[in-house]
C-alpha positions in Angstrom: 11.6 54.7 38.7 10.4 56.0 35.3 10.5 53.6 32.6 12.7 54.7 29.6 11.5 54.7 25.7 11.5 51.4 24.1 13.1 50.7 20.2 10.5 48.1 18.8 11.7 45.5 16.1 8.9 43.8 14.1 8.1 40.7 13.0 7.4 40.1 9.5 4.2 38.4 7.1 5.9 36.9 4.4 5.8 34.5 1.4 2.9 32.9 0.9 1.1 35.1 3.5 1.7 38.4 1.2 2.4 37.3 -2.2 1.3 41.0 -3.0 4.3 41.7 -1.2 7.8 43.0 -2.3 11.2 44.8 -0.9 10.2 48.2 -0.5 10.5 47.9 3.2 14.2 46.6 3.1 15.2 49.0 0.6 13.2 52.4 1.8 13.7 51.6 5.6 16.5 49.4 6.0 14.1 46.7 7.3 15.9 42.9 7.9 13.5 41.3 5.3 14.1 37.3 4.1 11.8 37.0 1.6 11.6 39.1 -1.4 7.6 38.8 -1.2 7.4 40.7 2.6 4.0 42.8 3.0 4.0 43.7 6.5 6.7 44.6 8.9 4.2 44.3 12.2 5.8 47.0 14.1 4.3 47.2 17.2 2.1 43.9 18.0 1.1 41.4 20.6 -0.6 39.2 17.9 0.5 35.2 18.7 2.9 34.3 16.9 3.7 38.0 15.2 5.2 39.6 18.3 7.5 42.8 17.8 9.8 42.7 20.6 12.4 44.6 22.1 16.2 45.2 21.6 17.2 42.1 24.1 14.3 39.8 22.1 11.3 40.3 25.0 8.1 40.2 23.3 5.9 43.3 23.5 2.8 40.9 25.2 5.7 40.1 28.0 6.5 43.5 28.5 3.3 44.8 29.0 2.7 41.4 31.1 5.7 42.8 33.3 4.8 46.2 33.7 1.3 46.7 33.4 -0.5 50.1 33.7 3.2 51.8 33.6 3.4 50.2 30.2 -0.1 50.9 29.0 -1.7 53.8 30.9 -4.4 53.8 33.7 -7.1 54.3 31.0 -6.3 51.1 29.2 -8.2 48.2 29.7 -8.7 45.1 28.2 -7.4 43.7 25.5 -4.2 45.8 24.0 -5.9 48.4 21.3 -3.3 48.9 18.6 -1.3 46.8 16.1 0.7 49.3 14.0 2.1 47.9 10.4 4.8 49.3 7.7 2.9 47.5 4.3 4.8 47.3 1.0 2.4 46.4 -1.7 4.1 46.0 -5.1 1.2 44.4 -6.2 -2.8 44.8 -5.1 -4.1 43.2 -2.3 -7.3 41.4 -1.9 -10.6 43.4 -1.7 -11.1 42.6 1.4 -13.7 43.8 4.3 -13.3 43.5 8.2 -16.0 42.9 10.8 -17.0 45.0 13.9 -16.4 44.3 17.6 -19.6 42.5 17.6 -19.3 39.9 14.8 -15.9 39.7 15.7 -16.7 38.6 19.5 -19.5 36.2 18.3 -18.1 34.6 15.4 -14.4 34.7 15.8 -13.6 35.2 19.7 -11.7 38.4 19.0 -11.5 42.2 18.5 -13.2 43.2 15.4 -10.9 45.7 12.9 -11.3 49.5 12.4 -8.4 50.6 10.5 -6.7 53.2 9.1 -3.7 54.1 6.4 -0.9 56.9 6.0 0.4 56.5 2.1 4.3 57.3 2.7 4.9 56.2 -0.9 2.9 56.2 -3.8 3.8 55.4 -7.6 2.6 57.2 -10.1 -1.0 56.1 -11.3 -1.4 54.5 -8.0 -5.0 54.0 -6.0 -7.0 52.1 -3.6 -10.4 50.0 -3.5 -12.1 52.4 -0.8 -16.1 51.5 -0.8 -18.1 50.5 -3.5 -19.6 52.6 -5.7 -22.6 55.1 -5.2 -26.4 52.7 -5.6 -24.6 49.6 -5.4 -27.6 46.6 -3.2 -26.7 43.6 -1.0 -28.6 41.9 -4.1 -26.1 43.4 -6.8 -23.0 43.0 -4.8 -23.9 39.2 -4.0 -24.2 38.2 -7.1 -21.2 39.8 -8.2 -19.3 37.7 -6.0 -20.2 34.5 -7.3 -19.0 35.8 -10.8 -15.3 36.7 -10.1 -14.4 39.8 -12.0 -18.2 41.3 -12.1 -17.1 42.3 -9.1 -14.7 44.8 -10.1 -17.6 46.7 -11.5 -18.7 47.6 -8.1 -15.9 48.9 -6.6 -14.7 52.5 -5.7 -11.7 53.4 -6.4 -9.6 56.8 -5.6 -6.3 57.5 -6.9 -3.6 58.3 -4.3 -0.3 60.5 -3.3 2.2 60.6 -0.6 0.9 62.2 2.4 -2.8 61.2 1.8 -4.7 59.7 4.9 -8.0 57.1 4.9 -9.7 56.0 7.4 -11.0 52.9 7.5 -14.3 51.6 10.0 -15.3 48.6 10.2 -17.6 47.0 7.5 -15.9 49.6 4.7 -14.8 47.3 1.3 -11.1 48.3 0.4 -8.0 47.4 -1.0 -4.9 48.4 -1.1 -3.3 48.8 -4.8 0.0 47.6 -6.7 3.1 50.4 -5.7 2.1 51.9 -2.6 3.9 51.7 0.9 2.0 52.9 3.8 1.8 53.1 7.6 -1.3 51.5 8.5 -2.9 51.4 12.1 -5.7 49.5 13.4 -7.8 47.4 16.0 -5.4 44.8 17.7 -7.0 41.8 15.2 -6.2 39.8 12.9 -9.7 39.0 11.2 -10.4 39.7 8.1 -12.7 38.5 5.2 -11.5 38.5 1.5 -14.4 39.3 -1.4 -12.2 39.3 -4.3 -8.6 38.4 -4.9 -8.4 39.4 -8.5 -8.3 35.7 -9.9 -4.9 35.4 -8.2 -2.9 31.8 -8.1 0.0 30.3 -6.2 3.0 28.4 -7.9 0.6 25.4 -7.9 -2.3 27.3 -9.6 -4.3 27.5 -5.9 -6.2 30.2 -5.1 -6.5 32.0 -1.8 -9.9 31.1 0.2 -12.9 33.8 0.0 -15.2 34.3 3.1 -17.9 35.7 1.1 -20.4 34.9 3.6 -18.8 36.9 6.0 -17.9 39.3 3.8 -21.4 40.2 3.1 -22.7 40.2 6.5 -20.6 42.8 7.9 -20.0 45.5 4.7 -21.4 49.0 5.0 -22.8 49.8 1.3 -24.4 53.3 2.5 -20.7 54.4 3.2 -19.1 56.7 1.2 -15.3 57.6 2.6 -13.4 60.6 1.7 -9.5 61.3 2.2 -9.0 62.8 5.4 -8.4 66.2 5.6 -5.1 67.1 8.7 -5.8 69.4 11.0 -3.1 71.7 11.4 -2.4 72.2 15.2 0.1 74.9 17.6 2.7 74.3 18.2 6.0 76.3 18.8 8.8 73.3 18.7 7.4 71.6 15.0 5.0 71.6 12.5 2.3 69.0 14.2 -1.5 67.6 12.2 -3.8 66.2 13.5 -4.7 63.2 11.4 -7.1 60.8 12.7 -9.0 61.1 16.7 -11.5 58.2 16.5 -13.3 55.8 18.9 -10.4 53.8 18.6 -6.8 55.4 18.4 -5.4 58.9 17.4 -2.9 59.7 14.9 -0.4 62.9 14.4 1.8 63.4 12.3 4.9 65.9 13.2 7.5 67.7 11.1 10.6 69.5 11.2 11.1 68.6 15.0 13.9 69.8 16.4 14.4 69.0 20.2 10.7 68.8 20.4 10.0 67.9 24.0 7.2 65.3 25.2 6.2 64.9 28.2 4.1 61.0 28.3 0.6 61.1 30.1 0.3 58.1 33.0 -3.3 57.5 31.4 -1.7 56.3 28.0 0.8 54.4 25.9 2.3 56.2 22.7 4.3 55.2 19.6 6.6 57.1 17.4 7.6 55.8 13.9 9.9 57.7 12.6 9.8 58.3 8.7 13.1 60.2 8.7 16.9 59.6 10.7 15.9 61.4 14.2 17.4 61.1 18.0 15.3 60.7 21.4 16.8 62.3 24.1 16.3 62.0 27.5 17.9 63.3 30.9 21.5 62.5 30.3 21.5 60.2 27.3 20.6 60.5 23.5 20.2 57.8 20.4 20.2 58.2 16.8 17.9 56.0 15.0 17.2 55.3 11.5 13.6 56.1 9.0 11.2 53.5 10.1 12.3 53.1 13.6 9.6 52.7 15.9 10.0 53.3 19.5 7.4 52.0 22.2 6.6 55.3 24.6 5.1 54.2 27.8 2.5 55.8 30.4 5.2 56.3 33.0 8.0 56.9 30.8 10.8 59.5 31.3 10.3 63.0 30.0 12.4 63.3 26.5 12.7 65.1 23.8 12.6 64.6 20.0 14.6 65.5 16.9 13.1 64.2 13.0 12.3 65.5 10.1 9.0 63.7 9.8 7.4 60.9 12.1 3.7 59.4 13.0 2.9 59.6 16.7 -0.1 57.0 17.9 -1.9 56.5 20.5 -5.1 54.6 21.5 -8.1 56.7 21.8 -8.5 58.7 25.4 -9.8 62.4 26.2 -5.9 64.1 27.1 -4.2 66.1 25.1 -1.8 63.6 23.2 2.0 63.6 24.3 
């Protein structure tokens, strides 16, 4: 028997974790937030500790444990590829840089972090740390960072508006600024080294730890990221872009869907997070959900079909046509 779509519900970085952090997540998509600092609602993750799980309280990691291939896909092997994040950032976060699957593996034991951000909301006057500027040296930037906000000067930065898309490899210095709420997708990993937090203190007047070491090992200075651009692609049922087909996951983004049928592939997992109300329907049975639902899709999953006015659709990276 086919398995059936599966509602996720996250678990939240909080507090101290994200003191960046703020309510926009509560307020915009209705998420069960304790803390009026939360950054992250981790909406689909198997990271310890930070499992999403599903609507009888199964973890995601038990799931797939359970299942296997008809919760993944035949082409899936290995660690599991994606961890998929709602951020609120009512103020900036740390200028921070992640590592590639090689560092990763011989420094920290895990998956090294390619990344990549949808901006759903944007205040006015809001940007991002992407790169660092144009003729910056290992020479300039290290001793930079042993002089706080001399950094600052090095950075790129690129203002920002709902809609936009950046992709983020491995080894590419960014940050994500003050008033921005985005859909972010990445590596399955949790490693990440900070340059720069902006001078920032705790209620006690501590500052978070650097890892400038690291930092400087892994960043890419010859990089110099652009916006991407959607690719706008047929289809009868909704409006449907192509934003992001890397070596690591895909990303679409789909509009005005109204019955939209799917039809999941056995060699991959999906994941819709709805950024409007919508209803999945499949043979005999439909749900309503609310904006910021996300809802697990796996490789052997019933045929359904799908009504929103706007959701994100990943998947990790394979060679078929997505769902």
């Amino acid at each position: 028997m086919k398995l059936q779509p599966i509602p996720l519900f996250p678990a939240f970085r909080h507090g101290k974790d994200t003191p960046w952090g703020g309510e926009k997540l509560k307020e915009i998509y209705g998420k069960r937030c304790q803390d009026p600092h939360t950054g992250e609602s981790l909406e689909m993750s198997v990271i310890p500790g930070l499992n999403s799980v599903d609507e009888n309280g199964m973890a995601l990691r038990d799931l797939i444990a359970a299942y296997g291939v008809l919760m993944t896909g035949t082409a899936v092997t290995g660690e599991f590829p994606l961890l998929l994040k709602l951020i609120d950032a009512k103020e900036q976060l740390s200028v921070q840089v992640h590592p590639d699957d090689a560092y990763a593996k011989a420094n920290e034991n895990k998956l090294g972090k390619t990344e990549a951000w949808a901006i759903l909301h944007a205040e006015p006057g809001a940007r991002l740390v992407y790169g660092i500027r144009e003729g910056t040296t290992a020479a300039m930037l290290r001793e930079a960072c042993g002089k706080g906000k001399e950094i600052e000067k090095l950075l790129r930065y690129v203002p920002v508006r709902d809609g936009d898309v950046f992709y983020i490899p491995s080894g590419t210095v960014h940050a994500i600024g003050a008033g921005i709420v985005l859909y972010e997708i990445q590596q399955s990993s949790d490693v990440t080294y900070r340059f720069y937090d902006w001078d920032r203190t705790d209620a006690q007047g501590n500052k978070r730890a650097l890892h400038i070491r690291q930092a400087l090992d892994v960043t890419r200075l010859d990089y110099q990221p652009e916006a991407i651009v959607p690719k706008l692609l047929e289809d009868a049922a909704c409006k449907r872009e192509e934003l992001l087909n890397t070596p690591y996951f895909r990303l679409e983004r789909l509009s005005d869907c109204n019955q939209t049928p799917f039809s999941p592939a056995i060699t991959h997992f999906s994941v819709v997070t709805l950024l409007t109300e919508g209803a999945l329907a499949t043979d005999g049975a439909c749900r309503s959900f609310p904006a910021g639902q996300t809802i697990f899709i796996p490789a052997d999953c019933v045929p359904f079909t799908l009504t929103c006015g706007q959701c994100l659709i990943s998947a990790p990276a394979h060679n078929e046509a997505p769902v």
